[in-house]
N, C-alpha and C positions, 0 to 999 in steps of 0.2 A: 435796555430795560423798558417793558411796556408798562404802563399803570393803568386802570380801569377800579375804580372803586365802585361797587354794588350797592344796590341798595333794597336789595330782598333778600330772602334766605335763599342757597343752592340747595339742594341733595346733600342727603350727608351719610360719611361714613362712621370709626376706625380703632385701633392697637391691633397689631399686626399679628397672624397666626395662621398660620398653614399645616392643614394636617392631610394625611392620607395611612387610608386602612387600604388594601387594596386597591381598584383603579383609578378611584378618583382624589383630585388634588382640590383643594380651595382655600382663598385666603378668607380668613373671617376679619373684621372690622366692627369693634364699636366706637360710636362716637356720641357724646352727651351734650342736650343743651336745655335750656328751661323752659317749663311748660309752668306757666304761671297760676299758682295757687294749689298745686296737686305733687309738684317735687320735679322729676329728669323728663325727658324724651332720651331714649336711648333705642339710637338707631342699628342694628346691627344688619350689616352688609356682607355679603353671598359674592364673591367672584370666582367662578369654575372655571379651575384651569382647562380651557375648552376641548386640550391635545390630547386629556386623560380622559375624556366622555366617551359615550357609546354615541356615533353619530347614524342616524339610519335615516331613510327616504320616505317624506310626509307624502298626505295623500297629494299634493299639488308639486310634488316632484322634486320637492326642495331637500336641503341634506337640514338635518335635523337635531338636535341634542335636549332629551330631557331630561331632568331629575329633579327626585321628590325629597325636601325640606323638611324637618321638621325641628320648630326653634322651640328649645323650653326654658323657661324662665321660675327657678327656685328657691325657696326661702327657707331653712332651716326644714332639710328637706323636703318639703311641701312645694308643690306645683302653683303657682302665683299667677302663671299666666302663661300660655301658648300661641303654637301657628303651624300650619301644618300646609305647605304648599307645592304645587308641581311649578317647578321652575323651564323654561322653554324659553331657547337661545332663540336670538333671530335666524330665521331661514338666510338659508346658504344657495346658492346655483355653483359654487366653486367647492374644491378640497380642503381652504384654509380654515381650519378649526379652531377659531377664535375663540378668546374669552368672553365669557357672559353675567350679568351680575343681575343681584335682586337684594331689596330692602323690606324688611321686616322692623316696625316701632312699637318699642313698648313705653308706658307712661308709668314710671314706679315712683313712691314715697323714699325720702334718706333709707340707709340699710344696705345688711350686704345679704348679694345674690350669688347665684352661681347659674351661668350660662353653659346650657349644654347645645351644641346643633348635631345633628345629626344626616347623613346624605345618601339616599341609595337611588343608585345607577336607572333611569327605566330602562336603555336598550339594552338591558343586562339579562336573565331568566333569574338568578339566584336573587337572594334578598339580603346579600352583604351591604354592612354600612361603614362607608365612614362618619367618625364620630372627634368630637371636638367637646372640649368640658374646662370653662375658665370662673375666677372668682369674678364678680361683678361685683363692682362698690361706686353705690349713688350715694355722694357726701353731702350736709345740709348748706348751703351755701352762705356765704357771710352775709352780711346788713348790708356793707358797700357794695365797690365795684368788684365786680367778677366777669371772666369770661368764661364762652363753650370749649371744647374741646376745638381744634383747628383741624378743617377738613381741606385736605388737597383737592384739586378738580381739574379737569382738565375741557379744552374743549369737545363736546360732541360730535361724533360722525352722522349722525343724522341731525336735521332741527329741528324735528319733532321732538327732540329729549331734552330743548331750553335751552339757556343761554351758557349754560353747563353743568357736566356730571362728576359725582365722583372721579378721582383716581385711585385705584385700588392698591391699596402698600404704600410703602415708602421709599423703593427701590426705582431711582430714575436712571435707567443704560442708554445708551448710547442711541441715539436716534430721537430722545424726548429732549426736545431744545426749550419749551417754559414749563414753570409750574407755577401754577394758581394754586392760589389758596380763599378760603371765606370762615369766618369767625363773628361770634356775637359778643356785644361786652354790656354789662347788663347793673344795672345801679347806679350809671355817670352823674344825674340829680343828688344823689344824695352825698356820694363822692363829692361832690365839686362843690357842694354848702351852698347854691342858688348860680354860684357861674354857669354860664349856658358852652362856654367853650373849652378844649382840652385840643391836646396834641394827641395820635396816633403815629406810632413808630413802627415801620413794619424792615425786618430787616433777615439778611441769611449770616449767619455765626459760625467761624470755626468750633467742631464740637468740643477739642481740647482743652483751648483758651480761650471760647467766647467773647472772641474779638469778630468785629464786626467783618467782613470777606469783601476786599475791592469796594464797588461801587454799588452791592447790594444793600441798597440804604433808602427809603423813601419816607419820607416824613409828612402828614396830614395833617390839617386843622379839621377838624369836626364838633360839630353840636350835641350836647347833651341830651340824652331821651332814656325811656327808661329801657329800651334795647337800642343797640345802635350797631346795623351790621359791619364788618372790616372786612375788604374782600379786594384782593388786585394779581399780578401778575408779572411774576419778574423773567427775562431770558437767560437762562442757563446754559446758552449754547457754547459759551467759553468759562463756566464752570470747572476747576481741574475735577478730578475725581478725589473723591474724599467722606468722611460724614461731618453733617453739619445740624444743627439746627435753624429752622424759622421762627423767627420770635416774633411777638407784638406785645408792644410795651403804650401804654398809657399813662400820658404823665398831666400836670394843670400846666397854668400859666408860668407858675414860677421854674417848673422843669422837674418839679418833684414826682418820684415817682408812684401810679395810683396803682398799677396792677401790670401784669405779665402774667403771658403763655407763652408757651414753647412746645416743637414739634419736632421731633428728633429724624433725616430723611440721611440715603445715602445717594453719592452719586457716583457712577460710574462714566467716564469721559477721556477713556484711555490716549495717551500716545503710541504712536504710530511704532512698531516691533518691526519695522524692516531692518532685516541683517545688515543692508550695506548703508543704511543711515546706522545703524548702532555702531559699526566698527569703524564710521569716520565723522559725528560728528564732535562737535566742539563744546563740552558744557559749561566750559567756564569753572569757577571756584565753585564745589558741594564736599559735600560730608562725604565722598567716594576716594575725593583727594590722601585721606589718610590712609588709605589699603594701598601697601606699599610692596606684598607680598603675594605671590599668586596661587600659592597652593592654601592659603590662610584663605583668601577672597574665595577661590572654589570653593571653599568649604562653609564657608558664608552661602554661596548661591546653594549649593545645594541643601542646607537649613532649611530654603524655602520653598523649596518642592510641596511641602505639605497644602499652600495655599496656592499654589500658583495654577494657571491655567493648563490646558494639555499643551497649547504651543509654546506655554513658557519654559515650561518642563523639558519638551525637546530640545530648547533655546542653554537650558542649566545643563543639559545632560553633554549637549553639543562644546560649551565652556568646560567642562569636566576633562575633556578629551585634550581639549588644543592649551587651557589655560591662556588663553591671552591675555594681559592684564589688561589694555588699553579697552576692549571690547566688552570684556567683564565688566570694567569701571561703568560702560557708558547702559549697560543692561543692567547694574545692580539700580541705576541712578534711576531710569526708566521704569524699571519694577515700582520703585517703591512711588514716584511721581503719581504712577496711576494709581495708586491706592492714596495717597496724601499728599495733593499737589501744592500747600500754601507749608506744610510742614514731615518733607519726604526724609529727611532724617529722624527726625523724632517719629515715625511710627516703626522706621529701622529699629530704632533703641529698643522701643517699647517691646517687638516682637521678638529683636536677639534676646533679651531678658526672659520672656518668655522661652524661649529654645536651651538656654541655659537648663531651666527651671526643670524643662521635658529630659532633658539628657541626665540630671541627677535623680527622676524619680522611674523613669520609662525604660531606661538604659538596658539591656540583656543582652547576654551571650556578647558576639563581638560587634550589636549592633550597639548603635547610640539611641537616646531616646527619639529623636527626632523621628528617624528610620523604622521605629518601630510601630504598631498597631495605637497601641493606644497615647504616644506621643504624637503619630498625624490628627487624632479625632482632636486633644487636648489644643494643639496649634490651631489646628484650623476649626474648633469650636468653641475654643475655652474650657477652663473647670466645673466639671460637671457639676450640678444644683442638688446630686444625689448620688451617692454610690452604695451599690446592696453588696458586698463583698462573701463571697460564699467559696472563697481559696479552701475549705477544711470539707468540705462539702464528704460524705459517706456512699452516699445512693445515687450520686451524680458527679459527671467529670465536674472539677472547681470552673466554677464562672463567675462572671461579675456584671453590674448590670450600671451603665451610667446612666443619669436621667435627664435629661436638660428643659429648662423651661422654655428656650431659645435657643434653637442651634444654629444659627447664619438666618437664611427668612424661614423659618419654622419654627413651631411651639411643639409643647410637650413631645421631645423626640426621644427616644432610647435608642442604645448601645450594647450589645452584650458581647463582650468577652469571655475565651476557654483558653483552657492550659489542655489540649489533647496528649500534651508530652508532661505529664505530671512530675519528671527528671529538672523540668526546665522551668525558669520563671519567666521566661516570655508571654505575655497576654497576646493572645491571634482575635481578630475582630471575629465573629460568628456570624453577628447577623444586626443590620439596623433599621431603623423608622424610616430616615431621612433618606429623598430620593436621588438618588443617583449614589449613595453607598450601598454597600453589600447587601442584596436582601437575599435573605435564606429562611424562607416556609417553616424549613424542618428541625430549627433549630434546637427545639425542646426535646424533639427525638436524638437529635446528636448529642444533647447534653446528657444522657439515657441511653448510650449504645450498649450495657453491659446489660440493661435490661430487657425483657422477652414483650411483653404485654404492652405495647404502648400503643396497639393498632387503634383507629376510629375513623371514623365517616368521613372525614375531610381528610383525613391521610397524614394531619399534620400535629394533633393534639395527644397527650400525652396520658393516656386516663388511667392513672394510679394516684397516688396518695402524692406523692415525690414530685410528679408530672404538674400536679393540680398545686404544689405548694410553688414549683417553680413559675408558674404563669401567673399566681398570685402576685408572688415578689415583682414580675414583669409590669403587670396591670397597674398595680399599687406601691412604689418601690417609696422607701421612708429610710 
């Protein structure tokens, strides 16, 4: 563990959300902290996923990516305040399409807003946007102590950009060995009744149990002011994989406590999936030990096809075949280690419960829920935040539309399932937001194949009465 405490403010991001209309992906980031006498700073931060940009050749030869911004900021729908900018990656002389980021600050009073961004492509010709639309809520802060929001950072690749920038998200894979963080805490004079001294606890939490994780633990004495930054850096390189929280807790002399933040982050730090270490090695006493039966345990592994990777998946399909117990044991144990390394049985529990839960609601024909359409989205994204249920539908095959506020690193995503076999109660996926599932253009026209009239200019929209209610329901689903 490295420690480095700051003592200015860094850059600031964050709450995590990833949208995409068409080609372009980006994570949006607000992060709040105080602007004294006037209410927030509320920074909100632009990272373009650089692989989905239109990249083309500047006049100086370099490969290029631009796109044009525009943040609004709304108040009981009333426009409160704007930005409107062309955003431009650093020049490239290579093919690697890096990501690129840009900060936009507004200064608002307490109150709720609503944050729209908006992004269209320049190497593009058409004027398609992606669009992104969240609540924003600046709350009045207490009399005592309080802190900002907690921004992660990382160090810069150039040193022109300071002694560090944002990190964008909260998803740390495999290759990111620290994470830094920088935080304000803001009232310690008045909190502390004239003591000029306090403790700073900064520490990494199981997300479960909120026990404190190994040896991530560093504890500071610091002075009292009326801001006072908290900013350091722990190595994560022997992190298991898992989620967790960063906390910072403030407490006096006595140990009492003054105030806590917390920052919810995931970590990805997988184990090694070679065959010929899983089929000999040795793991001692786990929660694998009870699977005593091997066509029970296959069936366990293959439960979790719906989250697993592609080569996991070959790896469940391959155990399917040969059933080995021994080999099974030591790949169920391994599975789940990399997704919850301080507590690999309890996220087993947690998820066969779940799979349980899939196979009595999702269940059709001789499939199990797991196996089917909308049992993989439920496993591997949870219960949707919204369902528009349209099974009796008249003028349209029955579909149904899930809505999520979060689906794994993305916001506001949709789902739409049909019944094309209206015999059968299987739900088939159609078409989704989220990228790397099914997308399908045309899915309003397929929801309408009995009808004549659905032609229009983009090929894809559905211009009748029936058309335009179902894209409602899509747009707006309640």
């Amino acid at each position: 563990m490295t420690c480095s405490w700051t003592t200015a403010a860094a850059a600031l991001l964050i709450v995590p959300s990833v949208f995409a209309q068409g080609t372009l992906d980006a994570l949006v980031e607000t992060k709040r902290t105080q602007a004294l006498g006037t209410g927030d700073q509320v920074d909100v931060n632009l990272s373009v996923v650089g692989s989905t940009a239109v990249w083309t050749t500047d006049e100086r030869g370099f490969q290029q990516a631009k796109v044009e911004a525009l943040t609004l900021i709304e108040k009981d729908g009333a426009i409160v305040d704007y930005r409107k900018t062309v955003i431009a990656s650093p020049e490239r002389a290579d093919t690697l399409h890096g990501d690129f980021m840009h900060q936009e600050q507004f200064v608002l009073p307490p109150g709720q807003y609503a944050l729209t961004v908006e992004l269209r492509d320049l190497g593009l010709a058409d004027t398609a946007r992606s669009s992104y639309r969240t609540p924003l809520i600046v709350v009045e802060r207490p009399a005592g102590l309080s802190f900002s929001d907690i921004v992660f950072t990382k160090r810069p690749e150039r040193a022109s950009e300071g002694a560090s920038v944002p990190f964008p998200g909260t998803y740390y894979p495999p290759g990111v060995d620290k994470l830094g963080f920088f935080a304000e805490l803001y009232g310690a004079p008045q909190a502390l009744q004239g003591d000029s001294l306090f403790l700073v606890t900064c520490q990494i939490e199981d997300y479960e149990g909120r026990q404190v994780v190994g040896a991530y633990k560093h504890v500071q004495r610091m002075k009292a002011a009326p801001t006072v930054p908290v900013g350091m850096e722990f190595g994560i390189d022997k992190l298991p994989s898992g989620n967790y929280l960063l906390s910072i807790e403030a407490r006096d002399r006595k140990g009492d406590l003054l105030g806590r933040q917390e920052q919810f982050f995931q970590r990805n730090n997988p184990l090694s999936y070679d065959v010929t270490a899983v089929a000999t090695a040795d793991l001692g006493h786990t929660f694998v030990d009870r699977f005593t039966n091997a066509d029970t345990l296959a069936e366990h592994l293959r439960s979790m096809k719906p989250i697993a990777s592609e080569m996991e998946r070959k790896i469940i399909e391959d155990r399917w075949t040969d059933k080995d117990l021994r080999v099974m044991k030591n790949f169920m144990y391994t599975f789940w280690y990399n997704r919850n390394g301080y507590d690999p049985a309890g996220a087993w529990e947690r998820y066969h419960k779940a799979v349980l839960h899939a196979n009595q609601l999702y269940g059709c024909r001789n499939m199990r829920g797991y196996e089917s359409d909308q049992g993989y989205v439920y496993l591997k994204y949870g219960e949707p935040n919204t369902v528009m249920d349209r099974s009796n539908e008249t003028s349209t095959i029955p579909y149904m539309i899930w809505h999520y506020y979060r689906a794994g690193r993305y916001t506001d995503k949709r789902f739409v399932f049909w019944q094309p076999e209206r015999s059968t109660t299987c739900w088939t996926l159609l078409h989704s937001e989220v990228p790397g599932e099914l997308k399908n253009p045309r899915w309003n026209q397929m929801l309408h194949q009995t009808d004549t009239p659905w032609n229009s200019g983009d090929g894809t929209r559905v211009q009748t009465l029936s058309g335009e209610e179902v894209q409602e329901n899509f747009n707006n689903p309640r």
